[in-house]
N, C-alpha and C positions, 0 to 999 in steps of 0.2 A: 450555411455560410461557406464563400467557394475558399480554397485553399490561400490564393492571393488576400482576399479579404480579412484569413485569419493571421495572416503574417506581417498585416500593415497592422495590426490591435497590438499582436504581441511588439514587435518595434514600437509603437506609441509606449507601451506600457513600458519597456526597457527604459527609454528617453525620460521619459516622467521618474521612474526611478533612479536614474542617472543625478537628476537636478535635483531629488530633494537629497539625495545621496551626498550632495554638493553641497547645502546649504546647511545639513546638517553635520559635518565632518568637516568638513572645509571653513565652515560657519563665513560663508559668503554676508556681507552687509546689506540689509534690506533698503535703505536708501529713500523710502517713501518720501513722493514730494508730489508739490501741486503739479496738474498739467499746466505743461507751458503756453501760452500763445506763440502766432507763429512768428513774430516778430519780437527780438531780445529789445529791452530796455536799456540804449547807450548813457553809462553812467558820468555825472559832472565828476571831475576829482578836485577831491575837499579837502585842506587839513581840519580834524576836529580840534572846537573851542578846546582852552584851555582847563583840564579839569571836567569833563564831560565824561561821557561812561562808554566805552568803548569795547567792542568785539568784533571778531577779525576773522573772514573766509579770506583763507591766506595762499588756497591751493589749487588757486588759478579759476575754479568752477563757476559758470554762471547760474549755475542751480542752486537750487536751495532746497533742504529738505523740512520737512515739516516738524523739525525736531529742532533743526538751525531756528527756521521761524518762532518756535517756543519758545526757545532763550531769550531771541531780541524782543518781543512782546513781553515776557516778564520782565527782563531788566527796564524796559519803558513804562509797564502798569506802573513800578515801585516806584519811577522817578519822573511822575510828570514836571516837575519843573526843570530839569535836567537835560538838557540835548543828550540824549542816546545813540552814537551810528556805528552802522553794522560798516565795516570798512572792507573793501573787496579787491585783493589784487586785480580779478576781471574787469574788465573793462567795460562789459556788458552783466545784466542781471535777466533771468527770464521772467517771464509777461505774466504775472498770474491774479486772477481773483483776491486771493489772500493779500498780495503782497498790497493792491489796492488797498484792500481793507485794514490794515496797518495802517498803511502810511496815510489813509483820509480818518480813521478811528484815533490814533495818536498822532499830533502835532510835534513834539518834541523828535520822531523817529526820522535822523536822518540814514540814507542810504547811497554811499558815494563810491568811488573809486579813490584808490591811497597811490601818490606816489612814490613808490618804492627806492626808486634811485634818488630821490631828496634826501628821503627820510635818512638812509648809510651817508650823506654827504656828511664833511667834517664832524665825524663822530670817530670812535675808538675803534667802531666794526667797517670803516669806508676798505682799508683795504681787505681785509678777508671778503669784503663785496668783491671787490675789484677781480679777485682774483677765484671768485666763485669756487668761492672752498666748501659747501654745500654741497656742490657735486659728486662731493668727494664721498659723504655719509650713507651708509645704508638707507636712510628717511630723511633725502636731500628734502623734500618738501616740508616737511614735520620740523627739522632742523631750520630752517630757511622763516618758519613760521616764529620760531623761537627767539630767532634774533629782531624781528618786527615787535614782537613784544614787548620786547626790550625798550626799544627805540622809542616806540609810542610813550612808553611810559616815561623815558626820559625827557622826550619832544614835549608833550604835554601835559604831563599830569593827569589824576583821576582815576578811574578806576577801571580797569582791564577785567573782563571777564570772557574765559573759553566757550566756544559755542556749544560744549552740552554742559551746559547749566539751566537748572529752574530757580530763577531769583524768588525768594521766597517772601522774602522784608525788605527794608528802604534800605542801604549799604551808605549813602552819602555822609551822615552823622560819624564814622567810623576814622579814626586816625589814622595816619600813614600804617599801612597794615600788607598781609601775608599772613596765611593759617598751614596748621599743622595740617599734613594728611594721615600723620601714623606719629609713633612716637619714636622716629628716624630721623622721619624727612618733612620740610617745609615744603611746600608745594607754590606751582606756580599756577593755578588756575584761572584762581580770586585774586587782585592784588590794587591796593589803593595807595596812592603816592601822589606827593606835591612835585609839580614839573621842576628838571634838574636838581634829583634829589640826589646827595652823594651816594647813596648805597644803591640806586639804579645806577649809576657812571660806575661804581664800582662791578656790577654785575656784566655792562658792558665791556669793561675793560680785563675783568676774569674770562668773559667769553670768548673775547679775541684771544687771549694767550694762551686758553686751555679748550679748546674746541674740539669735541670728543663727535664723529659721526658713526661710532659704534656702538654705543649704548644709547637709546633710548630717551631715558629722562635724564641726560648728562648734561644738557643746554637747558634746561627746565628747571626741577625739582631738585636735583642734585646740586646745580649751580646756583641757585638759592638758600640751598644750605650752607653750601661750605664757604660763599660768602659771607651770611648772618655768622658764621663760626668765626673765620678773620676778624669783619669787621665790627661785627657786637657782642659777642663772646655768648653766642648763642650758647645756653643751656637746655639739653634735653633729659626729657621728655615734659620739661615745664614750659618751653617757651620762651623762658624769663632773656631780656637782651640790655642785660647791665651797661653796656657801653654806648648804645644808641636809645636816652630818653626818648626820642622821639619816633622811635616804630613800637607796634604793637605785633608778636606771633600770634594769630588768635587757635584757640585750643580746635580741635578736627568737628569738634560740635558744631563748629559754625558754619562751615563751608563743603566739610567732606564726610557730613554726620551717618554715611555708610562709606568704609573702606573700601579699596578697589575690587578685595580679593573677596568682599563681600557683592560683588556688582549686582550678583542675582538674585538679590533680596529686590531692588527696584524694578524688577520684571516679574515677582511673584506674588500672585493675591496674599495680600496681607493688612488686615484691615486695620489691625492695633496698630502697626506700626505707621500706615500713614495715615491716622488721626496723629502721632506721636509725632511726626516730622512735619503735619501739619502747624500743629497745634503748638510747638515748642518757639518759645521766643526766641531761645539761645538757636536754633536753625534759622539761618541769613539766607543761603543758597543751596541746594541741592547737586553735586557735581556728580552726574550720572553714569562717568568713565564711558563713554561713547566705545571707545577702542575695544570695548566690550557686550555693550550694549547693545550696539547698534545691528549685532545679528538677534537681538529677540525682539517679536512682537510687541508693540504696547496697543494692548487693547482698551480703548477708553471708555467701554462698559464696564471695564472689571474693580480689581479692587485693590490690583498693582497702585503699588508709592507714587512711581513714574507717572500714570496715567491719570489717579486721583490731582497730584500736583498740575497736571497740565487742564485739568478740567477748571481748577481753582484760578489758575494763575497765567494761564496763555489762551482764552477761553474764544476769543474769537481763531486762532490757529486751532484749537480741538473742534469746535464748529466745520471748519472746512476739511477736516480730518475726516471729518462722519464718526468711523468704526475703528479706525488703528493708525497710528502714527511708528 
């Protein structure tokens, strides 16, 4: 081998170890998604029915990954009578096999574009719109997403769920509702509500006043707490909401039945556990903490929670997956 030829292998081999170097430390997002065709799908913009089940790519992308698409297939297997739409700031969606097979496999699954500047119109957050106080936050995107949540839930009712969820059972039968993620904090993942419900207007109106774009889950999870704590005299670590008969906390079983800082339990072979997370009636949803996640493989040969649940419950997106999502 001449001397040039041995110095392009060793550069290859640096490069190669550079990237996994990269993915491993750095924990880069794997991002796996269908190939696109060459032409994006220009999307209609929809408000969703009232009361419909909704989840939200808020961050502008026309991709999707095959993770996104798990979520919106289980939330639609559980509710076929239900209009389910995946609501997309983008304006465009890209062209894929899968997403066909969705949307000709389920009827119920609509797929639109939201308009955003309606949605802040005379509400409590029109002006922190106005004045695109989002930009202001370390995670203007994340934050920006937070307040659409909001919104939606006020605008229409129903039930909001994050795009790394595996819906696991029918959610509709459930009461004005929010679940525990820890015995801290209410979370904002899962969250079911009759349209202009006072304690979403109140969460609105906590948002505008106290908009934090330095922590994290301060527009989220945080803000769901310490509103249930004002406005229904949230008791923890029971749930219990003496002052609003009409919400239910549900316990972390239901919704977040692995902790966050447990995330990589659903990315390791474990076979008791997802017969366990299968098999449990008290498990609704699977919330897989994405922000976590989403740098490890899911193999869907193996014996991963994540991968089992996606075999069970989003089976034509594992199909199209083949080997790993």
């Amino acid at each position: 081998m001449t001397r040039r030829k041995i110095m392009m292998v060793m550069i290859g081999t640096v490069v190669m170890t550079v990237l996994w170097m990269a993915l491993v430390w750095y924990r880069l997002p794997l991002n796996l998604a269908p190939l696109a065709a060459p032409h994006p799908i220009i999307l209609q913009t929809e408000e969703p029915a009232e009361g419909s089940i909704m989840l939200l790519e808020g961050y502008g992308n026309a991709k999707l990954t095959y993770r996104m698409f798990c979520a919106v297939e289980s939330a639609a297997r559980n509710h076929l009578q239900l209009p389910v739409y995946l609501l997309m700031t983008s304006s465009t969606v890209d062209d894929s096999p899968l997403l066909h097979s969705l949307t000709d496999s389920l009827g119920n699954l609509h797929v639109a574009h939201i308009d955003t500047a309606r949605l802040f119109k005379d509400t409590p957050l029109q002006a922190w719109h106005a004045r695109r106080a989002w930009e202001e936050s370390k995670w203007p995107t994340s934050h920006y997403n937070d307040a659409l949540r909001w919104l939606l839930l006020w605008r229409y009712g129903g039930i909001y769920l994050d795009m790394d969820v595996v819906v696991t059972r029918p959610l509709s039968a459930l009461p004005n509702c929010t679940g525990l993620e820890s015995e801290q904090w209410a979370a904002a993942g899962v969250l079911k509500f009759s349209p202009s419900h006072p304690l979403i207007h109140s969460c609105l109106t906590y948002f505008a006043q106290h908009f934090d774009g330095q922590v994290w889950g301060a527009n989220g999870p945080e803000l769901m707490t310490q509103v249930l704590i004002d406005k229904c005299g949230l008791e923890l670590p029971s749930g219990r909401t003496p002052h609003c008969p009409d919400v239910v906390v549900m316990p972390p079983r239901a919704f977040y039945p692995v902790p966050w800082w447990e995330w990589k339990r659903y990315v390791t072979d474990d076979p008791e556990l997802s017969r366990d997370l299968l098999n449990d009636p008290q498990v609704l949803v699977l919330h897989v903490w994405n922000l976590h996640t989403s740098h490890a493989l899911v193999s869907l040969d193996s014996q991963q929670p994540y991968a089992r649940a996606a075999q069970v419950f989003c089976p034509i997106t594992a199909t199209h997956a083949v080997d790993s999502m």
